[in-house]
C-alpha positions in Angstrom: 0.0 0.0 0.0 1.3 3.4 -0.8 1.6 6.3 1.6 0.1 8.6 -0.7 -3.2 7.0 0.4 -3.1 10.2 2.6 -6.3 11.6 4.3 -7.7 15.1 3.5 -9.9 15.6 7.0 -12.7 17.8 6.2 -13.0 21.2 7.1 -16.6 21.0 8.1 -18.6 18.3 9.5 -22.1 16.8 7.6 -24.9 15.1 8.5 -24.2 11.3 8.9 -26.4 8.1 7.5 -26.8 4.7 8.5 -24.4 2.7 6.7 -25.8 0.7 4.1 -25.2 -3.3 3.8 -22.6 -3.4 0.3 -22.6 -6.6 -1.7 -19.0 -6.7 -3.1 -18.4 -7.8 -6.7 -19.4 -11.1 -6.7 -17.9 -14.4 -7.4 -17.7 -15.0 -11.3 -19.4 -17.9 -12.8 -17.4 -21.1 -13.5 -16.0 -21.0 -16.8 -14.8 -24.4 -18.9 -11.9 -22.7 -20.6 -10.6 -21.4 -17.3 -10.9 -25.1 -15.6 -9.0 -26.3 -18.5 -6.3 -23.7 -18.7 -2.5 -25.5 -18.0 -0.8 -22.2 -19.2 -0.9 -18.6 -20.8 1.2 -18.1 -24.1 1.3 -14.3 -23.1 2.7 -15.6 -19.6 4.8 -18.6 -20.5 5.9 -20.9 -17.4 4.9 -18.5 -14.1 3.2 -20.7 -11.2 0.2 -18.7 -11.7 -1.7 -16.1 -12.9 -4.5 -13.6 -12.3 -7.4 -14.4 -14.7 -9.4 -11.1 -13.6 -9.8 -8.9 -10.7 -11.6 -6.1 -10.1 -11.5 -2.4 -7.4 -14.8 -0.3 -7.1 -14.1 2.5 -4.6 -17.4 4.7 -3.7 -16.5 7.9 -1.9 -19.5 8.9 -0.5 -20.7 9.7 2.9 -19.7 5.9 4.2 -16.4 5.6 1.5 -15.5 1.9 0.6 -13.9 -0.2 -1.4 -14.5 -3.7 -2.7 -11.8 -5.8 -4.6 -12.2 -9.4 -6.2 -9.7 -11.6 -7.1 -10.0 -14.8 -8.9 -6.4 -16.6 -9.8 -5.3 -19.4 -11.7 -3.3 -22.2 -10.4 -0.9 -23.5 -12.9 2.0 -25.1 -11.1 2.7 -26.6 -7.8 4.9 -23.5 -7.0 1.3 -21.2 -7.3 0.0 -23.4 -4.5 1.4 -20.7 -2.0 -1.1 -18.1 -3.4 -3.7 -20.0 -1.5 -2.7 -18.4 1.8 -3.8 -14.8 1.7 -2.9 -11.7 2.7 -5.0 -8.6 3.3 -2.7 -5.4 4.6 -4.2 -2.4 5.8 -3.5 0.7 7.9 -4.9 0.4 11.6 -4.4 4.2 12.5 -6.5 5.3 9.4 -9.2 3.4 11.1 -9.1 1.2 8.1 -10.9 -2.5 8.3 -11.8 -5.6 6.4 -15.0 -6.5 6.2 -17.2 -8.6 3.9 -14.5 -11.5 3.6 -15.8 -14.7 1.0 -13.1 -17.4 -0.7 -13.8 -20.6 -2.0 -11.9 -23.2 -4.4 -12.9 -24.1 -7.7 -11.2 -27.8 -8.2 -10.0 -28.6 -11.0 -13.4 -30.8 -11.5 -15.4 -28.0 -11.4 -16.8 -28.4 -7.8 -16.5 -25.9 -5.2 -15.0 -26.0 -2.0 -15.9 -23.0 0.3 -14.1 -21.3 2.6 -15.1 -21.5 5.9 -12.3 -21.0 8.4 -10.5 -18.6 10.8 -9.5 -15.1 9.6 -6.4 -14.1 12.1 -5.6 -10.5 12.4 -1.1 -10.0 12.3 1.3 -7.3 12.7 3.3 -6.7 9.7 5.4 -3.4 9.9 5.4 0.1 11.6 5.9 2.6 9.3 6.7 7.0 10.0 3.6 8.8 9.0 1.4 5.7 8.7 1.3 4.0 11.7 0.8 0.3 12.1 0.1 -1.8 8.9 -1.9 -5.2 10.2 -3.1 -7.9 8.0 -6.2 -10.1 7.6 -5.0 -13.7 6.9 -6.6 -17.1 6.6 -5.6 -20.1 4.1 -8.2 -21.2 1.2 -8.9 -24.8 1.1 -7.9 -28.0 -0.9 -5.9 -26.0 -3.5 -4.1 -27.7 -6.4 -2.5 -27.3 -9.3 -5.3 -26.7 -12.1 -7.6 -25.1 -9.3 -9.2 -21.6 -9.5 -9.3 -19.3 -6.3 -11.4 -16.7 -5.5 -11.8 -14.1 -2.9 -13.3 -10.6 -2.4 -13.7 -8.2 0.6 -14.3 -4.7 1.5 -12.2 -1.7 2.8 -14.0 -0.1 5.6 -12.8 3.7 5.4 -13.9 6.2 8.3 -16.7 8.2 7.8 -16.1 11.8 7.6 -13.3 12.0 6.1 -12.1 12.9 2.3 -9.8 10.3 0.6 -6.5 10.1 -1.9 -6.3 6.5 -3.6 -4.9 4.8 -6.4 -5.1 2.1 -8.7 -1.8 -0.5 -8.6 -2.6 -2.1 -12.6 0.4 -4.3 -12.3 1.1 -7.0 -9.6 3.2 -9.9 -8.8 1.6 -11.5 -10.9 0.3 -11.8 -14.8 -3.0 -10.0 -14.7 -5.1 -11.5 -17.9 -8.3 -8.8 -17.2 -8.5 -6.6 -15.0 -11.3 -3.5 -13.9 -10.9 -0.1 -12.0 -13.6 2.2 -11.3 -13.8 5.2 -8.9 -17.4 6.6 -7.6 -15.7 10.6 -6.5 -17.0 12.1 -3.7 -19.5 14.5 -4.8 -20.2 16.9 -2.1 -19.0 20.2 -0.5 -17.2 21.4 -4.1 -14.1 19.1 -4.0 -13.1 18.3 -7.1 -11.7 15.0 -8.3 -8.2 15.0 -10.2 -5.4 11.9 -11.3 -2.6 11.2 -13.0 -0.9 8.2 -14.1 2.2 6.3 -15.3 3.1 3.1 -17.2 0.2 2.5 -18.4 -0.4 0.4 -21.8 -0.8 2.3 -25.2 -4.5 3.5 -25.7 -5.4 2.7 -21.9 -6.3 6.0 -20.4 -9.0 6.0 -17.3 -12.3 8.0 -18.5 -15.0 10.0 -16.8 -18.7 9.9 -17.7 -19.9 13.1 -18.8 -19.1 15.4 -16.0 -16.6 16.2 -13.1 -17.3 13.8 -9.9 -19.1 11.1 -12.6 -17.5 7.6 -12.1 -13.8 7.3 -13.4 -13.2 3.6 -15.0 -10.6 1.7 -16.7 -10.2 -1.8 -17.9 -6.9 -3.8 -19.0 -5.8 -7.1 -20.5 -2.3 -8.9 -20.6 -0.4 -6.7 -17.8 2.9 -8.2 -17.3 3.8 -9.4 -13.9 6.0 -7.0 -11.7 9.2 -8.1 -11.4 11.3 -6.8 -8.3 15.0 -7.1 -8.2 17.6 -6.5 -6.0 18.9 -2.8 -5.1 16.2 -1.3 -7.6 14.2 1.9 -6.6 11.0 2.3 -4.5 8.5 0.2 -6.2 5.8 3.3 -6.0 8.0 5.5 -8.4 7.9 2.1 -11.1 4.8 0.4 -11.2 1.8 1.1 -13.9 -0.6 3.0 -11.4 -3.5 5.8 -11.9 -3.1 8.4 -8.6 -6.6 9.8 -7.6 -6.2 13.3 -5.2 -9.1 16.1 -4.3 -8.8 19.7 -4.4 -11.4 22.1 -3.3 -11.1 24.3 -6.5 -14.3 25.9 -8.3 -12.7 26.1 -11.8 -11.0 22.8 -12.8 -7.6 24.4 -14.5 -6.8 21.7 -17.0 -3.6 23.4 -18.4 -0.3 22.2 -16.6 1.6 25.6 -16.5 -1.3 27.5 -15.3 -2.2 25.0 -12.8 1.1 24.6 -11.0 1.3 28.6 -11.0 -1.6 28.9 -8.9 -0.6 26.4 -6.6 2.5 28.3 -6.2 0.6 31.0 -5.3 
């Protein structure tokens, strides 16, 4: 997770709701070409591979975001992506919420998760505070299984949020889905920015400023770390979402950096 996840408090308070019950994404149907799948000719040899996954963040009056997963396993080495790890930032009054996993065999018949979630410390970290970690292990997973998981990011009511979309991972992503509900009140306006991207792929707005922002890509190469290289958050394909409480939404660079000199 990246520290530019910061917090914008707001300068006034609002009127509260109840929160509402969300749904999350949804597990995908079972598909026969997926079960059969034994490699990826755009991915040749990895252990395994994400087939899609998906982030919807809604910054409303209770912001939240809900993230699906649903992986491939293609070797006995991609076993180890049946134990799973969910980090988020205690002192932001972040949580996890909403957790559902189950195993497709390679059969086609389900196993469904039904175990312990533990809660573990990972690191401490200046500015961020503690980073914990929802873990729990998904069941009877093989080689030629499918996992799948989702769960929601509880984010504290009241407050105005930075966020971004991480498009490459770990591992080879073969589809994957972005979209962004801005917040829409009190005259903050919604801007990003974004590197490594592929050719064409640009995230789009509906119509109007603080209409959903989505994206969609296909055949992201996996993420490869290596030693002594620089901060991963300056090299990874990413979209950076931030809030400014402009009236006017200056689109030209030079005139825009001016005036925040100013």
């Amino acid at each position: 997770m990246s520290t530019r996840r910061s917090l914008v408090l707001l300068a006034f308070a609002f009127l509260l709701v109840t929160a509402p019950v969300f749904a999350g994404v949804g597990f995908q149907p079972v598909s026969p070409d997926e079960l059969k799948m034994t490699s990826d000719p755009a991915a040749p040899g990895v252990p395994a591979i994400f087939l899609y996954r998906e982030v919807a963040r809604y910054d409303d009056r209770v912001p939240h975001e809900d993230n699906y997963f649903r992986i491939k396993i293609l070797k006995e080495e991609g076993r180890k992506y049946g134990d799973i790890e969910i980090p988020f930032y205690k002192e932001r009054d972040e949580d996890i919420s909403g957790i559902k996993a189950r195993t497709i065999r390679p059969d086609g018949t389900i196993a469904e998760f039904h175990g312990q979630v533990f809660e573990k410390f990972l690191v401490k970290r200046r500015g961020d505070g503690r980073i914990l970690a929802k873990t729990f292990t998904l069941p009877e997973v093989e080689v030629g299984s499918i996992i799948e998981y989702e769960y929601t990011v509880d984010l504290s009511a009241g407050f105005v949020y930075s966020s971004h979309w991480l498009v490459d991972d770990p591992l080879f992503t073969k589809r994957a889905r972005f979209y962004l509900k801005p917040h829409d009140e009190h005259g903050f306006t919604l801007r990003w920015s974004w590197q490594g991207l592929p050719a064409g792929v640009v995230p789009k707005q509906e119509n109007e400023v603080n209409h959903p922002v989505k994206m969609e890509v296909s055949n992201i190469p996996a993420f490869q770390t290596e030693d002594f290289m620089p901060p991963e958050d300056g090299l990874r394909a990413q979209v950076e979402f931030f809030y400014s409480h402009d009236e006017v939404v200056e689109r030209d660079p030079d005139r825009y950096w001016k005036a925040i000199g100013k």
